[in-house]
VOBA-1610 file (N, C-alpha, C; in pm, whole numbers, padded with zeros to 5 digits, always signed):
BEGIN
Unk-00290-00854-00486Unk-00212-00815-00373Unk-00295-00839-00247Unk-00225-00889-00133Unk-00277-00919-00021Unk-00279-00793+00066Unk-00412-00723+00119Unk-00387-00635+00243Unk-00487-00617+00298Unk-00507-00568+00348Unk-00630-00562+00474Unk-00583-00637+00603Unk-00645-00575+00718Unk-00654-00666+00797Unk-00783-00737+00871Unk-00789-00849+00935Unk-00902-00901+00989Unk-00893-00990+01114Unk-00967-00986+01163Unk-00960-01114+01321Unk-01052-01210+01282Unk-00976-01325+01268Unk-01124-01418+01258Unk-01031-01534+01382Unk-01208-01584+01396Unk-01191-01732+01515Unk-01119-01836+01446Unk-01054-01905+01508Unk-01017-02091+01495Unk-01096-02137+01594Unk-01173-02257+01493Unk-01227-02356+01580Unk-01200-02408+01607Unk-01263-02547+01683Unk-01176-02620+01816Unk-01078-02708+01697Unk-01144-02730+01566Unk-01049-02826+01494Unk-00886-02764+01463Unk-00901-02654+01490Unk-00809-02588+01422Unk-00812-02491+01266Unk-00943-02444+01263Unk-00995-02456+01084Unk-00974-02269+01097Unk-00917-02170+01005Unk-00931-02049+01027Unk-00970-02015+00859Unk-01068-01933+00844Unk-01159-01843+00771Unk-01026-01746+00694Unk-01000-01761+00595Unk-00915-01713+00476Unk-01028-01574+00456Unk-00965-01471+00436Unk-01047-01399+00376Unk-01083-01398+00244Unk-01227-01356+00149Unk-01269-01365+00050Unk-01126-01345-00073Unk-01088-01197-00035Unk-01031-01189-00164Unk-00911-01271-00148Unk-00853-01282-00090Unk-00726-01343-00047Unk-00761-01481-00125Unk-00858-01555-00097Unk-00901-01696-00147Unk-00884-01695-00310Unk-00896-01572-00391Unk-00891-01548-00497Unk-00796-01551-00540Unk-00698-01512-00504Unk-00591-01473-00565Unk-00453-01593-00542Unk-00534-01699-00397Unk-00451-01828-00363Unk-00527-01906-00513Unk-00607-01923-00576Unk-00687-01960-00666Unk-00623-01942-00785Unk-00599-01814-00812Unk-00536-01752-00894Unk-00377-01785-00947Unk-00331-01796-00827Unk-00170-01881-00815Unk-00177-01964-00769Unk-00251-02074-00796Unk-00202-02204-00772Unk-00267-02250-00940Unk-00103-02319-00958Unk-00114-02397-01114Unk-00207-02488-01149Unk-00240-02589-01011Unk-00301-02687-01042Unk-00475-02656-01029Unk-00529-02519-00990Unk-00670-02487-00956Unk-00740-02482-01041Unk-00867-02491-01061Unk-00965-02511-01164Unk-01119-02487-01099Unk-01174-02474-01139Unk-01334-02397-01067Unk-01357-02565-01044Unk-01363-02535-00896Unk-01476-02688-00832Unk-01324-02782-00747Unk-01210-02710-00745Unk-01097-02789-00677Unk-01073-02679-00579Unk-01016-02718-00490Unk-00990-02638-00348Unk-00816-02574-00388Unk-00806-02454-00375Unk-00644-02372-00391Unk-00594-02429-00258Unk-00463-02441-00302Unk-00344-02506-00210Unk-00250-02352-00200Unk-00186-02394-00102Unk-00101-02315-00044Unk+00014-02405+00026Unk+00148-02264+00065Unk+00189-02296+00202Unk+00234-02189+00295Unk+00179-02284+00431Unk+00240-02226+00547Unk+00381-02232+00577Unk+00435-02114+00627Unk+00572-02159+00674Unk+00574-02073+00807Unk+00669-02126+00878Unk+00645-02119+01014Unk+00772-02039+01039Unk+00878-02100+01032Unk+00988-02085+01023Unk+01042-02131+01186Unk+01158-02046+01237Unk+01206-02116+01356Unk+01163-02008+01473Unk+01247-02012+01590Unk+01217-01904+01683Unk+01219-01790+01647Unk+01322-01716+01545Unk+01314-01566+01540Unk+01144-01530+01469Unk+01053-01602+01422Unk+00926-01569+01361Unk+00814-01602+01460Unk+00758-01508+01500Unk+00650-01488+01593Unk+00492-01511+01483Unk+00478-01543+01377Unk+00401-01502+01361Unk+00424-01648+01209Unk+00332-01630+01148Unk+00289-01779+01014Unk+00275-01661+00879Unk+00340-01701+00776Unk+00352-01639+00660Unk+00286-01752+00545Unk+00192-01695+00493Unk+00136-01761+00403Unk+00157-01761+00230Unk+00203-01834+00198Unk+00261-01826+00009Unk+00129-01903-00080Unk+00123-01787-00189Unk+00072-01912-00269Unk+00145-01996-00350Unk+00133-02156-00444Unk+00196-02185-00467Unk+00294-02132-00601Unk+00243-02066-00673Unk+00320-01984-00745Unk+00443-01930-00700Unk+00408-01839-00584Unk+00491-01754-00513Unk+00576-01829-00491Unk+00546-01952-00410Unk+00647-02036-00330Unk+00765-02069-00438Unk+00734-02133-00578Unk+00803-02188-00678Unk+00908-02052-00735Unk+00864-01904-00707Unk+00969-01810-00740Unk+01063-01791-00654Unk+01001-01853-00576Unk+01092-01834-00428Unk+01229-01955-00452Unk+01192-02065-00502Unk+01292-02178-00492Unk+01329-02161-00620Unk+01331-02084-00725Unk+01384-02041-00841Unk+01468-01980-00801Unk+01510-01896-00676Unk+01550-01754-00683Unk+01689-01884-00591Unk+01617-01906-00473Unk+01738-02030-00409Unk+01818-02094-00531Unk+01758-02186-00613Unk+01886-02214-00690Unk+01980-02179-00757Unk+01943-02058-00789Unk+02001-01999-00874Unk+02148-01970-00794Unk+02088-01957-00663Unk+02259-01931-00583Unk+02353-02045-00535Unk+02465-02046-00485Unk+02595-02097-00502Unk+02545-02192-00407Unk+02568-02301-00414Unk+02535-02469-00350Unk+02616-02447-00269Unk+02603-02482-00139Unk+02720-02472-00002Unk+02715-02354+00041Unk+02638-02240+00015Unk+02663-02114+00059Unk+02583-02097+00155Unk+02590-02029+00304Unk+02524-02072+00403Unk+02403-01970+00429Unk+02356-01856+00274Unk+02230-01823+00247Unk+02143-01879+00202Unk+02184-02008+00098Unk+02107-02080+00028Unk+02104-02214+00109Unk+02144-02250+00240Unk+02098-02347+00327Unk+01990-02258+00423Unk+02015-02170+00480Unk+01944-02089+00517Unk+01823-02059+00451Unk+01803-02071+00297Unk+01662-02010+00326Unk+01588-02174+00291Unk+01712-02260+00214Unk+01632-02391+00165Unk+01587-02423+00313Unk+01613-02446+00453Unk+01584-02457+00571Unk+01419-02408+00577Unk+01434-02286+00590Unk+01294-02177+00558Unk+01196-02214+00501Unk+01208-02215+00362Unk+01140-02288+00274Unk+01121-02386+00220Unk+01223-02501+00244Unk+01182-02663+00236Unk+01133-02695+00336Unk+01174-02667+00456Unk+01181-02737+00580Unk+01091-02680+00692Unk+01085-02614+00718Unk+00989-02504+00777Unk+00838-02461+00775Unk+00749-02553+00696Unk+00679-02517+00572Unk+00581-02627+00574Unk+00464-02607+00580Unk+00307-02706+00599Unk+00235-02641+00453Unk+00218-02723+00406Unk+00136-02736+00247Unk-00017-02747+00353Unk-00135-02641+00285Unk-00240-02638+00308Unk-00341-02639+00213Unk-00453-02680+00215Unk-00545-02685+00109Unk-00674-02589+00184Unk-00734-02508+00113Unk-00859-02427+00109Unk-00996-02543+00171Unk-01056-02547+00223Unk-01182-02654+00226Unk-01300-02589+00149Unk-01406-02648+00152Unk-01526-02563+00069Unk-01633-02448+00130Unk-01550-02413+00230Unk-01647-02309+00331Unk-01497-02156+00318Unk-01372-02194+00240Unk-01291-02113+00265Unk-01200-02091+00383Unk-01204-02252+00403Unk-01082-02208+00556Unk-01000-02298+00568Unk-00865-02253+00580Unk-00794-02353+00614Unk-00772-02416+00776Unk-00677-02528+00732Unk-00667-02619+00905Unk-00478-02617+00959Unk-00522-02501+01065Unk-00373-02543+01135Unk-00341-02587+01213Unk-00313-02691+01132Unk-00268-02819+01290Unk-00164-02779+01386Unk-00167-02854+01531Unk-00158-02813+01615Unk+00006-02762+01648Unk+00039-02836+01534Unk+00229-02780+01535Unk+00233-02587+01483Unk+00143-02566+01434Unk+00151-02444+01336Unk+00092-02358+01504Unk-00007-02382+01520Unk-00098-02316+01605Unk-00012-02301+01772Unk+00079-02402+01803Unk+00123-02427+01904Unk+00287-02342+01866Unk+00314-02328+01773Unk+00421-02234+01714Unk+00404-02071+01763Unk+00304-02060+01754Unk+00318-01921+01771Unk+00182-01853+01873Unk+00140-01955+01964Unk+00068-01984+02054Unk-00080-01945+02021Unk-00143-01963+01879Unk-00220-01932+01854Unk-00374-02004+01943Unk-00501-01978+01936Unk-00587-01995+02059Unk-00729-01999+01997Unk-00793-01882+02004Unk-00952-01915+01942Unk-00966-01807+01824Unk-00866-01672+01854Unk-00870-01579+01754Unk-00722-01575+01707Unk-00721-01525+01589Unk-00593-01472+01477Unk-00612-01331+01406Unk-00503-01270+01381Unk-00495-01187+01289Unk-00460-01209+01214Unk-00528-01206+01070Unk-00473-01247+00938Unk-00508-01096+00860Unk-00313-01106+00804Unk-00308-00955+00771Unk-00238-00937+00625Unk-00268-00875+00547Unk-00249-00885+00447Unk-00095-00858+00428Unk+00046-00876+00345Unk+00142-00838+00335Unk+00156-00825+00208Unk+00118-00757+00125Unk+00138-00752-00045Unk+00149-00874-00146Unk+00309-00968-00123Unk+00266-01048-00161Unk+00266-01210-00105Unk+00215-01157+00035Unk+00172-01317+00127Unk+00091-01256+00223Unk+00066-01335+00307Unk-00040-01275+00402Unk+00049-01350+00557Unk-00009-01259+00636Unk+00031-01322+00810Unk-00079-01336+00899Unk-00034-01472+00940Unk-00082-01496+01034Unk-00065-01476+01247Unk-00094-01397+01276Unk-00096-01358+01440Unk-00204-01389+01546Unk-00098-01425+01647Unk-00158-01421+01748Unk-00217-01277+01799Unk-00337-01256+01842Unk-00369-01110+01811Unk-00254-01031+01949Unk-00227-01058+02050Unk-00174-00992+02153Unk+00004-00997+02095Unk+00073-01073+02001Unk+00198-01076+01914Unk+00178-00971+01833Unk+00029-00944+01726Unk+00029-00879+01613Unk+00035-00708+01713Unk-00032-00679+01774Unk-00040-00541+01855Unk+00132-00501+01898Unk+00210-00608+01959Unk+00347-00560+01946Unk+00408-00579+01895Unk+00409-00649+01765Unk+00448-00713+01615Unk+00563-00589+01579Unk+00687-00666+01648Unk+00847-00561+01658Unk+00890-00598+01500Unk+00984-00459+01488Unk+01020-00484+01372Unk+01228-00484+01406Unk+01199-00541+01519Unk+01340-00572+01531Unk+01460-00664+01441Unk+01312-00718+01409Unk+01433-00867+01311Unk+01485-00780+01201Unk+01444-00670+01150Unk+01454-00607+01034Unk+01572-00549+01000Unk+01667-00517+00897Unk+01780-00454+00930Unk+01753-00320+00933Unk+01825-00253+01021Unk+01874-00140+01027Unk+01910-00007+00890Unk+01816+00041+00921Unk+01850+00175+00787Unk+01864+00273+00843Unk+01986+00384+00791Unk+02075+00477+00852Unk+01914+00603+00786Unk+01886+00588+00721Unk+01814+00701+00641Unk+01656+00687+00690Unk+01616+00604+00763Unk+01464+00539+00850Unk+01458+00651+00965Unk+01343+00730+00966Unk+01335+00852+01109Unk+01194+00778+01146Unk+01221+00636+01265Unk+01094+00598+01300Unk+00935+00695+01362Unk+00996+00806+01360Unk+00914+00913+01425Unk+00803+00988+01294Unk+00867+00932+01174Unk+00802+01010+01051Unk+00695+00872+00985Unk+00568+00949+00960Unk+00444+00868+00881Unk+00570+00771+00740Unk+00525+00679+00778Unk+00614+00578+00641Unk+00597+00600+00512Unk+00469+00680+00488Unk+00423+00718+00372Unk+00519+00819+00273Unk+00605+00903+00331Unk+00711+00991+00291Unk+00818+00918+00276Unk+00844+00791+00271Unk+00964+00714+00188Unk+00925+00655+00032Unk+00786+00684-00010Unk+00762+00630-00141Unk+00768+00752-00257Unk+00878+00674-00333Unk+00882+00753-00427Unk+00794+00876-00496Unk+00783+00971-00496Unk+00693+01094-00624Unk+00673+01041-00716Unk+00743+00982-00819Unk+00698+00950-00952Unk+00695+00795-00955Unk+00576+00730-00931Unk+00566+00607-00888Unk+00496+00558-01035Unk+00519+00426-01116Unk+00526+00394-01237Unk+00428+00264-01216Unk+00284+00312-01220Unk+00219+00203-01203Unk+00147+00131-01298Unk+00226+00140-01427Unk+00175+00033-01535Unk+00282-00072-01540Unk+00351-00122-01428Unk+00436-00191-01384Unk+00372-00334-01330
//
């Protein structure tokens, strides 16, 4: 699982510092990795409503386009997310120092500069501009009648939580 958070620099190439464990677990899910080959990934960017770069490993990504086909061809959720996730979307490779390179379409997306926040999301990680991540709205989100934004989030998780799951 991806979490923590961290600030690391981009250099002038564009190259940003993956965190340790995170590198593990892109390692871990990607089919084609093997000790001494660099883990692949992808970026997806998506369109204007995303302020911010979501990172998949390739595993992840492939449950993700399992889950798309499975739904009704012509249906304007499953153009919608094939958009998202075909289209939207920069394949990255790990280098041997642990960092990936976001070229200038990714970086110029979401006005990224010399620093990022790369933040863990369970099961992907995000990428921010650090002055986006500080007001990082949760407007896009839908609406829940039973959500009291005023209460610690921690009191919506279940009591009897089943963690040999």
């Amino acid at each position: 699982m991806y979490i923590g958070l961290h600030e690391n620099k981009i250099d002038s190439k564009g190259r940003l510092s993956v965190p340790a464990d995170f590198r593990r677990l892109l390692e871990k899910n990607d089919p084609e990795w093997e000790e001494g080959k660099q883990a692949r990934m992808v970026v997806v960017y998506g369109d204007e409503r995303r302020d911010y770069l979501e990172v998949h490993s390739v595993k992840d990504l492939m449950d993700i386009h399992r889950q798309i086909q499975r739904m009704d061809r012509g249906s304007r959720k499953r153009a919608e997310l094939q958009r998202l996730y075909a289209h939207q979307v920069q394949p990255v490779t790990l280098d041997d120092t642990g960092r990936i390179v976001l070229n200038a379409t990714l970086r110029n997306k979401i006005g990224l500069t010399d620093t990022a926040i790369v933040v863990g999301n369970s099961d992907t990680f995000l990428i921010y501009k650090p002055e986006t991540y500080e007001n990082a709205a949760l407007d896009h989100l839908r609406a829940e009648d039973d959500l009291d934004p005023n209460l610690d989030p921690s009191v919506y998780l279940g009591g009897n939580l089943d963690l040999a799951e």
